[in-house]
SERO-4910 file (N, C-alpha, C, O; in steps of 0.05 Angstrom, whole numbers):
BEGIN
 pado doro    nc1    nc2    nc3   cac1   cac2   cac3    cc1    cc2    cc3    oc1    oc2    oc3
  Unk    A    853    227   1488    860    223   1460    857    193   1453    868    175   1466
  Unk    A    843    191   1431    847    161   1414    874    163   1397    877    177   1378
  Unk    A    894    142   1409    911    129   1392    900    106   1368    894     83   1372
  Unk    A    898    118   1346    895     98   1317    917     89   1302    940     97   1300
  Unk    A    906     70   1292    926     58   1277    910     53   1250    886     55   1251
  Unk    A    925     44   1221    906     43   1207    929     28   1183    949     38   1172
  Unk    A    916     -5   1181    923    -19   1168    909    -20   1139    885    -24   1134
  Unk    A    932    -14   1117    924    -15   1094    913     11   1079    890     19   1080
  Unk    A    938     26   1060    935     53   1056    928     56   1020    939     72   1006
  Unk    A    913     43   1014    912     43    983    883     62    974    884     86    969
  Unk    A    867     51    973    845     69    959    830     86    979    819    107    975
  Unk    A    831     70   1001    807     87   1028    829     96   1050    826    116   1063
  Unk    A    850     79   1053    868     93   1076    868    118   1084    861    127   1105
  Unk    A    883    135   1052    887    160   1046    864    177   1065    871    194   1081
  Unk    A    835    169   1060    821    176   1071    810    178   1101    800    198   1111
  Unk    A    812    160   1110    818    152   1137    840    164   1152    835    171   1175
  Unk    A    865    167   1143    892    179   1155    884    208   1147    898    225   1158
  Unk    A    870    215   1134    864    247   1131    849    259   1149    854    281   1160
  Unk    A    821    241   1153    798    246   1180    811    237   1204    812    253   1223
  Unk    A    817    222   1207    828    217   1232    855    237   1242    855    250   1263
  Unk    A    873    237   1226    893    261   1238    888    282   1245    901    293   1263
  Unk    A    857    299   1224    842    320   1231    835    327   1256    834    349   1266
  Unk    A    828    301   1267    805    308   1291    817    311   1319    839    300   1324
  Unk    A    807    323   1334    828    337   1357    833    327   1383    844    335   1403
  Unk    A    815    297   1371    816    276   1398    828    258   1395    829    240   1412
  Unk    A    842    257   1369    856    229   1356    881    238   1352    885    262   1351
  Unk    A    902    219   1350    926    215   1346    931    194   1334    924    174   1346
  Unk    A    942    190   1306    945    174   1282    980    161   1287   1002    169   1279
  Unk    A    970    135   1305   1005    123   1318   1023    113   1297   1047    118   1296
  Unk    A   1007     98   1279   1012     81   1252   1005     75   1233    982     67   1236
  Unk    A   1015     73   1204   1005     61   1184   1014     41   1171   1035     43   1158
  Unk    A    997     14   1175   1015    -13   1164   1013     -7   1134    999     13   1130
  Unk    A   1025    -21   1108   1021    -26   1083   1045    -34   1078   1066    -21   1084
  Unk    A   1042    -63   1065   1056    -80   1059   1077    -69   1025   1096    -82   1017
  Unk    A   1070    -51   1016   1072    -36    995   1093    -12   1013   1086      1   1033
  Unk    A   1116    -11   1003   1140      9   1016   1126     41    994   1116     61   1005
  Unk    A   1127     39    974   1116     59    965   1089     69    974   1084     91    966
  Unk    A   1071     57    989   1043     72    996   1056     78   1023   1045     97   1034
  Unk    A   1080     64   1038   1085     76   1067   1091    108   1063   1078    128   1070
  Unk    A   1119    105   1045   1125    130   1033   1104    149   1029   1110    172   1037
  Unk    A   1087    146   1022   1063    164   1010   1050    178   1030   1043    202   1029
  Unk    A   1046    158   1054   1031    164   1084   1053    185   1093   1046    208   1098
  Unk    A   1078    178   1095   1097    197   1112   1105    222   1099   1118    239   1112
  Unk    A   1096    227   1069   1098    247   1051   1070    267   1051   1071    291   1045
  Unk    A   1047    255   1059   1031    272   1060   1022    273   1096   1004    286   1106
  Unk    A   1037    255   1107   1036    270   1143   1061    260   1157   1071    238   1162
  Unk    A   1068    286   1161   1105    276   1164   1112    270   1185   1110    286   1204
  Unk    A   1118    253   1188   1121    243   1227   1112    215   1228   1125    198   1240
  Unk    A   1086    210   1212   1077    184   1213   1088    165   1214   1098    159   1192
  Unk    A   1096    140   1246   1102    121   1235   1095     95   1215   1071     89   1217
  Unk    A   1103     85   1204   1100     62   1179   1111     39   1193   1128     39   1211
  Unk    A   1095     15   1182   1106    -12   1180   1092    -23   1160   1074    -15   1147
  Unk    A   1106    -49   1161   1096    -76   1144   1086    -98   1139   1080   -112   1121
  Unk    A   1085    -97   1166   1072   -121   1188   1052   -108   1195   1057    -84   1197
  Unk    A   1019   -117   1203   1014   -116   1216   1013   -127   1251   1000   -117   1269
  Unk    A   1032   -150   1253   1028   -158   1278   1043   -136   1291   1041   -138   1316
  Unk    A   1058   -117   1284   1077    -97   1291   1053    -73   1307   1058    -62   1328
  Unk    A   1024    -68   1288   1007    -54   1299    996    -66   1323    997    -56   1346
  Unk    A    986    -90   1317    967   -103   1343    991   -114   1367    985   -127   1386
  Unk    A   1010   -108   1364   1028   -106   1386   1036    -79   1398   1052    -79   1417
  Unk    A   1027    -58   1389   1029    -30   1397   1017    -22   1420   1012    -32   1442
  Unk    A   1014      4   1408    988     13   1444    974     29   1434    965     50   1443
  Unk    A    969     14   1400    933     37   1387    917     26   1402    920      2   1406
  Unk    A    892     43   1415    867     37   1415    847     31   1397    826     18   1402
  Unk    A    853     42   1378    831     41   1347    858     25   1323    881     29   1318
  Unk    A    834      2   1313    858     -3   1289    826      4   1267    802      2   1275
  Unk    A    838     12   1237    826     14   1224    838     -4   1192    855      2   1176
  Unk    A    821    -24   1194    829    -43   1170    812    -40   1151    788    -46   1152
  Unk    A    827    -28   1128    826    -16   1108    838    -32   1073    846    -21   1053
  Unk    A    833    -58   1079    854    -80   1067    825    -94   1050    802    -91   1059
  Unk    A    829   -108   1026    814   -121   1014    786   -149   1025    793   -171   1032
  Unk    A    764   -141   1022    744   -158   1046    753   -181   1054    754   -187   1078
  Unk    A    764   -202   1030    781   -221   1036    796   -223   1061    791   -240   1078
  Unk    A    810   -209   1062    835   -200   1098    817   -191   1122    822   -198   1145
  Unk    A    798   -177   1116    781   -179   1140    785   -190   1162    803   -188   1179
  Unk    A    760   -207   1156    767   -226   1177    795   -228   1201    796   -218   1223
  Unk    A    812   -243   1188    840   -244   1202    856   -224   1219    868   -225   1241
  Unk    A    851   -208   1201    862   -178   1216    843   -173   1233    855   -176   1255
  Unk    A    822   -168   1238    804   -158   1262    811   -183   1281    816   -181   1305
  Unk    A    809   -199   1270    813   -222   1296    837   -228   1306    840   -249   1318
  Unk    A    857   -211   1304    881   -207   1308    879   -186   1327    882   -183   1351
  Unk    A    874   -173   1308    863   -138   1326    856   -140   1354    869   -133   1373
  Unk    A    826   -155   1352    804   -152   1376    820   -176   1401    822   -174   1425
  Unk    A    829   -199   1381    847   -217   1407    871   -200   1419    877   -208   1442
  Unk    A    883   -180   1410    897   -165   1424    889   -143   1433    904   -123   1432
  Unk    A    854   -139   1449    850   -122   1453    841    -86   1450    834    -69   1466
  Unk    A    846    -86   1424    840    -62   1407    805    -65   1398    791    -83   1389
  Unk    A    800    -41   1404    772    -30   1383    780    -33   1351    804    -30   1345
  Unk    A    759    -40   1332    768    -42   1311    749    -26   1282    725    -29   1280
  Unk    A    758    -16   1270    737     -7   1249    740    -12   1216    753      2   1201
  Unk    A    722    -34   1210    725    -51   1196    718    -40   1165    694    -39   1163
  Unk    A    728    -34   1145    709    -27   1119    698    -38   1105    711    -55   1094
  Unk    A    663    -35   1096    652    -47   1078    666    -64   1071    689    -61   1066
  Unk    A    652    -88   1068    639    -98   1076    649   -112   1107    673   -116   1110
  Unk    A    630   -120   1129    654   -126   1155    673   -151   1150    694   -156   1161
  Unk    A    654   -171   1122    670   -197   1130    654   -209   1104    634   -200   1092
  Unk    A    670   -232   1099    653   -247   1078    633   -275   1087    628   -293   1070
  Unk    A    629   -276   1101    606   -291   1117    601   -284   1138    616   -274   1154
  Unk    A    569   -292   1142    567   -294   1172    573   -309   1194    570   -308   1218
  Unk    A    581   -321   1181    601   -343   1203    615   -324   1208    608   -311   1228
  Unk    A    636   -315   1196    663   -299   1206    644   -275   1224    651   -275   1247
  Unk    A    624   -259   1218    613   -236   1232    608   -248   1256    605   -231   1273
  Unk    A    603   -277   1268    588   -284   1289    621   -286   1304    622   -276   1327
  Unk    A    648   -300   1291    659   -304   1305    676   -276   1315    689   -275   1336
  Unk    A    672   -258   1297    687   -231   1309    666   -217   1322    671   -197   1336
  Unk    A    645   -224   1318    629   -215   1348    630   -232   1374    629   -222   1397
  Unk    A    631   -248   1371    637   -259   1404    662   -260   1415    667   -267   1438
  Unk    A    685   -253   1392    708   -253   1405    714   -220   1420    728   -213   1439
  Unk    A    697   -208   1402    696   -179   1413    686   -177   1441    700   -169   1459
  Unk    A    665   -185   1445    652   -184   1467    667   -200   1497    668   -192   1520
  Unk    A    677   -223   1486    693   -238   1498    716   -213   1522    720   -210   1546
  Unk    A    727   -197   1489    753   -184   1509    746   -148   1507    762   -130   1501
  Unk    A    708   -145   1517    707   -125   1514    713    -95   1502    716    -73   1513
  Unk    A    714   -104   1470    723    -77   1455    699    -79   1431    686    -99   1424
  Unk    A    699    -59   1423    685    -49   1397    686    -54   1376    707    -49   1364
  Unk    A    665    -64   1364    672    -65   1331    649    -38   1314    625    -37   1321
  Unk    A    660    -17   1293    660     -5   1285    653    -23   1254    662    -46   1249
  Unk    A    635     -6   1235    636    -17   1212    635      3   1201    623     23   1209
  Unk    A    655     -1   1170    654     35   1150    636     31   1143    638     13   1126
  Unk    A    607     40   1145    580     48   1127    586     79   1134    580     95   1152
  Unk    A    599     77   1112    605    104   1114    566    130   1101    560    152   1109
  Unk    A    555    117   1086    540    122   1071    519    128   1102    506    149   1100
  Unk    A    516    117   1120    503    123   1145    502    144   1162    488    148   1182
  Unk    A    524    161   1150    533    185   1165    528    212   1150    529    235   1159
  Unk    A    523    203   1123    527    223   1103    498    241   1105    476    231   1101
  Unk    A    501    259   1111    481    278   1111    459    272   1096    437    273   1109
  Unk    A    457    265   1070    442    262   1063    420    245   1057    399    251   1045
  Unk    A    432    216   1071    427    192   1078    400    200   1109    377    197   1114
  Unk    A    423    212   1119    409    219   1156    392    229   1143    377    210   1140
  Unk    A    382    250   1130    359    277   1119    338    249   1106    314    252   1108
  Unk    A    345    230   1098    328    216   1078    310    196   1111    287    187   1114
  Unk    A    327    196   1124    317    181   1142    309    191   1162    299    175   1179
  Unk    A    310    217   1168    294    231   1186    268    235   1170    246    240   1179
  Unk    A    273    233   1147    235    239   1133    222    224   1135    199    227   1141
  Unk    A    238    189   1128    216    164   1141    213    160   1167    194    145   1173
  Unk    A    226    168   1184    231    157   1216    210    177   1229    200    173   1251
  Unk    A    205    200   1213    180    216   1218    157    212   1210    138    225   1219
  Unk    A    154    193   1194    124    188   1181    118    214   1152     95    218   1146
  Unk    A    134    224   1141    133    247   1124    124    237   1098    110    252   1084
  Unk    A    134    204   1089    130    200   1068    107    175   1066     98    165   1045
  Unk    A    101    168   1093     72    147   1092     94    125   1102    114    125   1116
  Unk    A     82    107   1088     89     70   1098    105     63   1060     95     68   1037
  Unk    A    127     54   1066    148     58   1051    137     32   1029    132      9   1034
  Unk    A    138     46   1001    131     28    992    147     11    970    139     -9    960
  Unk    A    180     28    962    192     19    947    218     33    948    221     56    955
  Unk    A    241     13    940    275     31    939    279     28    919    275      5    912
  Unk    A    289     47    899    295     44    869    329     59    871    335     83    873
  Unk    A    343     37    869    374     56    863    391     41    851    395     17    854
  Unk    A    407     66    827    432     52    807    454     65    820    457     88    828
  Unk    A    469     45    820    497     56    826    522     48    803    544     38    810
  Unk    A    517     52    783    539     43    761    558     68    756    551     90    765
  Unk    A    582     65    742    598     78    733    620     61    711    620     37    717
  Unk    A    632     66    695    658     60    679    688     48    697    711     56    696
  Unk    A    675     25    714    702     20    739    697     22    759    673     26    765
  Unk    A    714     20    778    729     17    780    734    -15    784    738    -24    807
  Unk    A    735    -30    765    740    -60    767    762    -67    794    782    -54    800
  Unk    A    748    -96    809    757    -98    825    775   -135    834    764   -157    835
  Unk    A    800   -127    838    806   -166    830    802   -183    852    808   -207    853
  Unk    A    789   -168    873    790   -168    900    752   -185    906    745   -204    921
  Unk    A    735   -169    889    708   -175    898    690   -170    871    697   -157    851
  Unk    A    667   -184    876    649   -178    855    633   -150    856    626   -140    878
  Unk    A    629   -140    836    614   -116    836    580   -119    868    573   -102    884
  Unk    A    571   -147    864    552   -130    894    577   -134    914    572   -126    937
  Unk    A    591   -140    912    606   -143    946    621   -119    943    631   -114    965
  Unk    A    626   -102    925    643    -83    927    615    -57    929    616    -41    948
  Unk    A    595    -55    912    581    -27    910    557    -29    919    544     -9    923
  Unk    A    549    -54    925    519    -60    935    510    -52    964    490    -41    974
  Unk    A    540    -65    976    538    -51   1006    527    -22   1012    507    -16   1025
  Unk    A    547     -2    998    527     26   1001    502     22   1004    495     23   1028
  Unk    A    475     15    980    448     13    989    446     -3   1006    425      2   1019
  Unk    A    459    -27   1016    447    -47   1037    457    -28   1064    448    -27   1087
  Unk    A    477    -16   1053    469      2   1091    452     27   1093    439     36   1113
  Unk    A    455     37   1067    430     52   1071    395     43   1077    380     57   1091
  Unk    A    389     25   1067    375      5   1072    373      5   1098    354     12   1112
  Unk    A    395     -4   1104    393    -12   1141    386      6   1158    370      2   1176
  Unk    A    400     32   1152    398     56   1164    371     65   1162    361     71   1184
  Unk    A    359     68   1146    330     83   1151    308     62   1149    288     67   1136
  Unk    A    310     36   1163    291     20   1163    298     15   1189    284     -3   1199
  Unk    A    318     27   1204    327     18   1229    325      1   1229    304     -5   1240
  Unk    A    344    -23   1216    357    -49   1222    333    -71   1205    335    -96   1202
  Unk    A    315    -57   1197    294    -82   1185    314   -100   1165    337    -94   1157
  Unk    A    298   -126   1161    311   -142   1156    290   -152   1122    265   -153   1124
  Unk    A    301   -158   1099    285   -161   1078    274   -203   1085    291   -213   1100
  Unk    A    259   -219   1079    241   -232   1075    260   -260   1055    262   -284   1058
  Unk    A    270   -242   1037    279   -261   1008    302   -231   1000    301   -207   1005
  Unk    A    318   -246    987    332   -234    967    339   -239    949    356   -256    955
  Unk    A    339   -237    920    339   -246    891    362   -232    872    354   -211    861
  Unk    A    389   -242    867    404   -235    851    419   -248    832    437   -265    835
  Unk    A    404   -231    802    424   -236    790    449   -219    773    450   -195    768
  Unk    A    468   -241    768    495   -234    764    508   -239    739    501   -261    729
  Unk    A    527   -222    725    534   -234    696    577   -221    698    589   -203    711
  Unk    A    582   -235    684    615   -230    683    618   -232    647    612   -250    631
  Unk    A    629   -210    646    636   -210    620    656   -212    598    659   -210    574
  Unk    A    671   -216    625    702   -219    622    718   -244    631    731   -245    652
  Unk    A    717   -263    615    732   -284    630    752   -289    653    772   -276    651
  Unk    A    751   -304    672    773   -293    687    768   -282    716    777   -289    737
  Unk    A    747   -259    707    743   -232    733    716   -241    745    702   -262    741
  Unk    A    712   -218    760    691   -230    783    666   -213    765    671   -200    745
  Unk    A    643   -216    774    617   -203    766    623   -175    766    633   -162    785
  Unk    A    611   -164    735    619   -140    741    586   -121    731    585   -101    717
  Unk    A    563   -137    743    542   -125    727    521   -140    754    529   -163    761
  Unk    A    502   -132    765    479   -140    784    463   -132    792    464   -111    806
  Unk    A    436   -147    786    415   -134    805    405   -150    834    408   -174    838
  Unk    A    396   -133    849    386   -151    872    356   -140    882    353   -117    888
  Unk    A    339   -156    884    311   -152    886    314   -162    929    320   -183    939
  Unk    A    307   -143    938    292   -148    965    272   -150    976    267   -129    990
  Unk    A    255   -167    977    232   -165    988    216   -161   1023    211   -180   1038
  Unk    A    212   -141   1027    206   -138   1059    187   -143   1071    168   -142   1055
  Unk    A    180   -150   1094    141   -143   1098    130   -122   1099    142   -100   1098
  Unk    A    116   -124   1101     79   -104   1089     93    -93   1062     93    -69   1055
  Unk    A    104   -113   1049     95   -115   1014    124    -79   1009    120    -62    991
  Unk    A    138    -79   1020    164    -60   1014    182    -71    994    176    -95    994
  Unk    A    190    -69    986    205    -72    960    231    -54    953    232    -30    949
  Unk    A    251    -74    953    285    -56    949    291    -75    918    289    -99    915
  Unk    A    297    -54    899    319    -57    877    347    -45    868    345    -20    866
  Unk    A    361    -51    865    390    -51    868    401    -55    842    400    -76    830
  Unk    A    412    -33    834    430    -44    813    454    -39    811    458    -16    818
  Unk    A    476    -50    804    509    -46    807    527    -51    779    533    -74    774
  Unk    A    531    -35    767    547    -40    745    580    -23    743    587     -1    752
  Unk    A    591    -36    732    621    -20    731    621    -26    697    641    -34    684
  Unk    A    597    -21    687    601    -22    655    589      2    644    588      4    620
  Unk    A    582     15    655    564     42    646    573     65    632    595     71    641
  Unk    A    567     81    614    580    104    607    583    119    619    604    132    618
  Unk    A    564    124    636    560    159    655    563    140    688    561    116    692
  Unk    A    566    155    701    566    153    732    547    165    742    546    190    745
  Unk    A    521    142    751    494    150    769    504    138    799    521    122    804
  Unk    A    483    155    822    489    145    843    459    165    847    455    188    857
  Unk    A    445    148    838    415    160    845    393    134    858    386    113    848
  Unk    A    385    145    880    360    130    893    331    139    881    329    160    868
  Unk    A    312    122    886    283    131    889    266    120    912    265     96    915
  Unk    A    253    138    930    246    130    953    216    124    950    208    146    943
  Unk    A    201    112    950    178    116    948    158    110    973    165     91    987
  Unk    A    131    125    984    115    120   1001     88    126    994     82    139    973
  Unk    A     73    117   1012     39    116   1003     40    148   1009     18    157   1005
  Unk    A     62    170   1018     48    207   1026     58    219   1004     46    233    988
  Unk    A     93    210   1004    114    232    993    131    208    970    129    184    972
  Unk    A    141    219    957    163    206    948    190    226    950    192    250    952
  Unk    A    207    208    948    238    220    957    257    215    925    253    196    911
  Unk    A    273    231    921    296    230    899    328    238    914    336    260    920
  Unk    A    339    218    916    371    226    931    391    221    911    398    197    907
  Unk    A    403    243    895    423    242    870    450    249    882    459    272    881
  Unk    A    465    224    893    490    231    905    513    246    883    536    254    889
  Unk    A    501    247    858    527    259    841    520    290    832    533    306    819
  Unk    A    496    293    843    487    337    837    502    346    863    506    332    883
  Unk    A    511    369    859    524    385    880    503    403    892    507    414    913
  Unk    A    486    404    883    463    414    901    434    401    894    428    385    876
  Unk    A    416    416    915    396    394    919    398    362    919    384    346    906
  Unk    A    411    359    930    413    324    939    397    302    935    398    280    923
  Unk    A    379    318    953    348    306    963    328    323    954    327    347    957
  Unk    A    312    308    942    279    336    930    260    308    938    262    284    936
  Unk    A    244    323    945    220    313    963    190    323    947    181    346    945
  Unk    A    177    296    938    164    297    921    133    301    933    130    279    945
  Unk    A    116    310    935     80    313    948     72    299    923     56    311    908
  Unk    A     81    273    917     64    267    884     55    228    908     64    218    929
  Unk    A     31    218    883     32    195    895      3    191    881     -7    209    867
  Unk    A     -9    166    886    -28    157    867    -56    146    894    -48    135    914
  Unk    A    -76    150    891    -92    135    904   -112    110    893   -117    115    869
  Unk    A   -122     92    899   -136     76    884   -153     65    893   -149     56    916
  Unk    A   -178     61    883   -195     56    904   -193     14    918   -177      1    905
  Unk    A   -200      7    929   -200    -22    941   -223    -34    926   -245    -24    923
  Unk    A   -209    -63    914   -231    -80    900   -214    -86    877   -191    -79    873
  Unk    A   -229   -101    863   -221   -117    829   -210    -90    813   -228    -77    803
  Unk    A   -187    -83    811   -177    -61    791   -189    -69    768   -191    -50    752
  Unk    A   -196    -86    761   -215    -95    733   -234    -83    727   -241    -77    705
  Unk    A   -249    -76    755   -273    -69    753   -272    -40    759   -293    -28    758
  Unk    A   -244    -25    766   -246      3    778   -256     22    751   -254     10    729
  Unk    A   -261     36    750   -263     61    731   -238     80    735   -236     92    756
  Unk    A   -227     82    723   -207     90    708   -210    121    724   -196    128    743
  Unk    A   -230    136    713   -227    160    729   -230    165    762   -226    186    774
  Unk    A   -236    142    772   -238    131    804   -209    141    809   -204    150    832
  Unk    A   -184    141    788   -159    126    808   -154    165    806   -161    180    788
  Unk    A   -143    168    825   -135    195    831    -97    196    839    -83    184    856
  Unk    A    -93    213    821    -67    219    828    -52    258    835    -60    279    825
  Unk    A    -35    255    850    -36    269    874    -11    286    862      9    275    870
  Unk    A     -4    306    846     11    324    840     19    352    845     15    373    833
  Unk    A     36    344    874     40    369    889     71    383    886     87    381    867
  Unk    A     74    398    910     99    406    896    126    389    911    127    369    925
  Unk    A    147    406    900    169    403    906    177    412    920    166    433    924
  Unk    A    205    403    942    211    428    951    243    410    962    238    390    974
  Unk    A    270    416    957    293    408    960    303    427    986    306    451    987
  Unk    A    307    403   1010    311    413   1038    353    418   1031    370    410   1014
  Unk    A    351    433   1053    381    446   1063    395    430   1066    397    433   1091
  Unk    A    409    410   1061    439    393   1077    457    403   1071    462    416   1051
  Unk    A    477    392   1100    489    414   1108    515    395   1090    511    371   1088
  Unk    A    539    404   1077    557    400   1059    585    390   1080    607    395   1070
  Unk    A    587    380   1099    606    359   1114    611    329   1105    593    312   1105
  Unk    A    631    325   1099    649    303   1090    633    284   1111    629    292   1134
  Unk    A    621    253   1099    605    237   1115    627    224   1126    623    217   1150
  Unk    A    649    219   1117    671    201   1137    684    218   1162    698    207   1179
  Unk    A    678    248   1162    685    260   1177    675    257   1197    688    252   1218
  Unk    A    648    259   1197    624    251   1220    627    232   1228    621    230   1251
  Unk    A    637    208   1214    644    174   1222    655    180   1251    648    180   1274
  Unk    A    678    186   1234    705    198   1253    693    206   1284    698    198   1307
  Unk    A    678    222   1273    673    247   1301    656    225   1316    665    220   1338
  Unk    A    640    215   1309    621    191   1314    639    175   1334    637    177   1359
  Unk    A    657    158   1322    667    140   1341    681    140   1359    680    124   1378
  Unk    A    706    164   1354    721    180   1379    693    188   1403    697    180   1426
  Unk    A    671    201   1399    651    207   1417    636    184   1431    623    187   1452
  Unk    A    639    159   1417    629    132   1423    650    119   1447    645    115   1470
  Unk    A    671    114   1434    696    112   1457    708    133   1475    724    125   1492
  Unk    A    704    150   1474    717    173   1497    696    181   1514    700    188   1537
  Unk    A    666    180   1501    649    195   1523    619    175   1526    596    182   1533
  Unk    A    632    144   1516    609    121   1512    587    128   1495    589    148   1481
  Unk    A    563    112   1494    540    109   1487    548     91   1464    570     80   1462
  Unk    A    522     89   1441    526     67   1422    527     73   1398    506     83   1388
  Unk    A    551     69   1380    552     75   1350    531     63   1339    515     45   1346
  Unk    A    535     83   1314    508     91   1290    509     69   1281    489     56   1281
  Unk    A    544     55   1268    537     31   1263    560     15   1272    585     19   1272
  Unk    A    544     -6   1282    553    -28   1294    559    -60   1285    554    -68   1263
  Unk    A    568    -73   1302    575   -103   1285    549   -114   1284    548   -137   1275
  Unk    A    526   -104   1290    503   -119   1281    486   -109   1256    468   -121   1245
  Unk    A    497    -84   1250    496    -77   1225    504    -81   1203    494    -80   1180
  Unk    A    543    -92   1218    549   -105   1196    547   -128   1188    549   -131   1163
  Unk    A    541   -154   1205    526   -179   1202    502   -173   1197    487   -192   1194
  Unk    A    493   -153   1196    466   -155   1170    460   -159   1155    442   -174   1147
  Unk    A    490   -133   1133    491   -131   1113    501   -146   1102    501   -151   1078
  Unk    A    519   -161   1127    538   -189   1107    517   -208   1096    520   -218   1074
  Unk    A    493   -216   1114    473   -231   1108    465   -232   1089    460   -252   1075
  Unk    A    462   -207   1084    446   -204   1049    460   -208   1026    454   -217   1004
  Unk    A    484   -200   1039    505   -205   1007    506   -232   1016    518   -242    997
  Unk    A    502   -249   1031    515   -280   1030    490   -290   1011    491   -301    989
  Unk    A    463   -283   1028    443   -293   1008    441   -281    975    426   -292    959
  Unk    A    451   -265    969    452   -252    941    480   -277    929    479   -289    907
  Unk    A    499   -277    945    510   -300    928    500   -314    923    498   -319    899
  Unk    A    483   -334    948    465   -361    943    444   -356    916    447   -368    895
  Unk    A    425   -336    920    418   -333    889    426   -330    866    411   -338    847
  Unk    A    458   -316    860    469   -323    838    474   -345    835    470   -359    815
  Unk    A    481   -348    850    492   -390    844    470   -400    836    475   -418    819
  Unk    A    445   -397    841    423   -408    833    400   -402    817    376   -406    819
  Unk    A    423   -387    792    398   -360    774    386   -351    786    365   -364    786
  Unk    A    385   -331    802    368   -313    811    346   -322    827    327   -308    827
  Unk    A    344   -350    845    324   -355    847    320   -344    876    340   -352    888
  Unk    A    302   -329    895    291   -320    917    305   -333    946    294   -354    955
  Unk    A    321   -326    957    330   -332    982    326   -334   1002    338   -313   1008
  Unk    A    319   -342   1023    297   -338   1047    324   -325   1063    345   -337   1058
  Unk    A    324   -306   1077    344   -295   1090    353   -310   1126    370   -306   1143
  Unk    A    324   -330   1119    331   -349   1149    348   -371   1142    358   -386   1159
  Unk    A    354   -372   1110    367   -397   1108    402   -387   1103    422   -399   1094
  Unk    A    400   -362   1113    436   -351   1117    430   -338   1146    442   -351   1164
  Unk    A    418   -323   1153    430   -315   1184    408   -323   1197    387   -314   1190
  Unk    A    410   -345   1222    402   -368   1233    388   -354   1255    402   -341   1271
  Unk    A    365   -354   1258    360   -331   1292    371   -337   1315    379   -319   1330
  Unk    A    372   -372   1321    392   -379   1342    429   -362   1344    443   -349   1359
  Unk    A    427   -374   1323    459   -368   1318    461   -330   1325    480   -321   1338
  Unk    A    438   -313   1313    441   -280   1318    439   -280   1346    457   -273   1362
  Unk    A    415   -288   1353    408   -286   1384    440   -286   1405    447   -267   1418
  Unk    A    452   -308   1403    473   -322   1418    494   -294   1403    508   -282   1420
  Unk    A    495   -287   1380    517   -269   1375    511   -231   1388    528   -214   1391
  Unk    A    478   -229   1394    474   -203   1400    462   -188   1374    461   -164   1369
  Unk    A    456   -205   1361    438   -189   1339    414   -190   1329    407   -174   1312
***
């Protein structure tokens, strides 16, 4: 059995203390929250649970798993609290707000031999895996573009700017089915409309090699709630609409051919385009944080290597560090060597 513990019970806790109590290898020891009313809440919807208020009260325990669940800001500190006392840790979106901090909770990890865990939760989700078994197969050609909005009406955040709070989803999806590729440049811009608050509106342009291309957009100003991708490749194109309850994923036989040379000079009826059918594959309807779950209890009780790891999450931190650097600097193109250092990854294991 994994003894967990799980610091910080507000918007994702709930969630976490639900999958984890579930599962038949885990045992849920504690829940910190500094908030007496969210303890209450934990021991009202699982009765027995102990509570505290402290976390140094957890990392003085005897969890094996802490799960910090606390605003990105706290990160940091808490894991490094965590991992210096020996605990596995599983960190949520985002792991940390620099890569500095990801380098130093990776070598302190390694230092006292335990795990770091990152919530990309979006990595687990069935429908994410289905999108990435079609490129990791060659199904859709040589990838030629990511098109995805993720806006909705909120949930404003006092904690982070809209990419540091919603961006991460596509940057780990990203990660996940490019297996770990890394974008070239990253270009973001940012607008706040509200005096006071953090960015609540962003795009971020990624640029990859052999000419791949990721766009990103994040808004908490929108009328309707999208959470739609577009996959594109030189075979297939892909559509993943995380807010339809069925068909998820529809898989497109459409695509354009053109001939090589001066498009100036092409003839028009030269360019051929490719209109085949459709066809929306089976996924299977399991809670993606469930699988997390099942995931990392099977990672620590019976070894091998999580789906995602602290080098996944110093990835993704990378990119949001360089997407700040570009806001700060109107939007201007980031070289992603001038935030995560290859010396500095090498020496950290990434």
């Amino acid at each position: 059995m994994i003894k967990v513990a799980i610091v910080g019970y507000g918007y994702w806790g709930p969630n976490l203390l639900r999958n984890f109590a579930a599962h038949d290898r885990c045992f849920v020891s504690e829940v910190c929250d500094v908030d007496e009313r969210k303890r209450r809440a934990a021991q009202k919807h699982f009765a027995g649970v102990s509570t505290c208020a402290d976390a140094d009260e957890v990392f003085a325990g005897d969890a094996d798993l802490v799960a910090i669940a606390v605003p990105a800001a706290a990160h940091f500190a808490l894991a490094r609290k965590a991992i210096d006392a020996g605990k596995h840790v599983l960190i949520e979106k985002p792991m940390c707000c620099s890569v500095a901090e990801a380098d130093e909770l990776i070598a302190l990890a390694q230092a006292r031999g335990v795990r770091i865990f990152v919530d990309h939760t979006f990595a687990h989700s069935p429908p994410v895996r289905r999108m990435a078994e079609e490129v990791w197969a060659g199904n859709l050609g040589r990838l030629l573009y990511y098109d995805s909005v993720r806006v909705n009406l909120g949930l404003f955040s006092r904690d982070a700017s809209v990419t540091w709070d919603l961006a991460p989803h596509d940057l780990s999806i990203l990660d996940y089915i490019t297996a770990g590729a890394m974008p070239e440049t990253v270009a973001c811009t940012e607008i706040t409309h509200f005096a006071g608050h953090r960015a609540n509106l962003a795009y971020l342009t990624l640029r990859y090699p052999n000419n791949f291309i990721a766009h990103v957009h994040v808004n908490w100003l929108a009328p309707v709630k999208v959470r739609q991708v577009l996959l594109g490749g030189t075979q297939r194109m892909l559509v993943y609409d995380d807010a339809q309850p069925m068909e998820k994923i529809r898989i497109y036989d459409k695509g354009v051919t053109i001939p090589e040379g001066d498009f100036e000079l092409i003839n028009e009826a030269l360019v051929q385009y490719r209109m085949g059918d459709m066809h929306a594959p089976r996924i299977e309807n399991t809670e993606a944080l469930a699988l997390e779950v099942d995931a990392i209890v099977a990672c620590l009780l019976d070894g091998g290597e999580p789906i995602v790891d602290h080098r996944a999450g110093r990835r993704v931190v990378s990119i949001l560090e360089a997407a700040t650097l570009s806001s700060q600097s109107n939007g201007a193109p980031i070289a992603l060597a001038a935030v995560s250092d290859p010396a500095r990854a090498a020496a950290s294991g990434s």
